[in-house]
Phi, psi and omega in degrees: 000323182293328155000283177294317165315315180280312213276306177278347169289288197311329193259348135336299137347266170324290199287338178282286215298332171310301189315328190265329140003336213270174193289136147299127148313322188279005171269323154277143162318174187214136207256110171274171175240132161258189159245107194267108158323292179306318181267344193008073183227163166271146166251134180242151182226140168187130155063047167079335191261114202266122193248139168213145205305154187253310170166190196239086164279112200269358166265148195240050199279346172255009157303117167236187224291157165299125173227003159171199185231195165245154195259025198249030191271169185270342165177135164020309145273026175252145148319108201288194173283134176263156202210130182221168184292159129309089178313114163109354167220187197286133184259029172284340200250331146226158182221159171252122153254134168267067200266102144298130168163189180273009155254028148319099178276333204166189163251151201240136186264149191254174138176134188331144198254354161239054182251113202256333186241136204235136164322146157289319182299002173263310246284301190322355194245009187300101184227350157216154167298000000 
């Protein structure tokens, strides 16, 4: 019994001490979200820049640092959205939004709304105008 006892207190442990691990939010800029009504899409704004989605990639090999969150949670303890660079480009020019979890279809790729000429190595993941 004592046993068991050590074992589920240790793994209690373990699992609070995870928990506490977790990113300060409060440390990234924060991306606002709108709705643009007319294009009837979501939009992210930060620093004059407006971004709006691009497509979806499901591998997250072009996820590069966490670089700020999204403002559209309904309050304070929920988890915002994480917002990470494009590895290898400007993220003035893309952004990645993240929602990890088990209903994760994927990272939804942002670009920058006056950005005209798109990598090729972007273009296969392209699902909206």
């Amino acid at each position: 019994m004592r046993k068991i006892f050590a074992f589920l207190t240790i793994s209690l442990i373990l699992i609070l001490t995870a928990c506490g691990n977790d990113v300060s939010f409060d440390d990234y800029p924060v991306y606002d979200v709108t709705i643009n009504n007319e294009l009837n899409c979501v939009e992210l704004n930060y620093n004059g820049i407006v971004y709006r989605p691009y497509g979806i990639f499901n591998n997250n090999s072009f996820r590069g640092n966490l670089i700020g969150v999204r403002s559209d949670r309904e309050s304070d303890t929920d988890p915002y959205g994480k917002i990470y660079e494009v590895k290898g480009y400007d993220s003035n020019e893309w952004i990645a939004d993240c929602s990890d979890g088990f209903m994760s279809g994927g990272d939804v790729l942002y670009k920058a709304v006056d950005i005209t000429d798109i990598p090729e190595e972007l273009q296969e993941f392209k699902e909206y105008d």
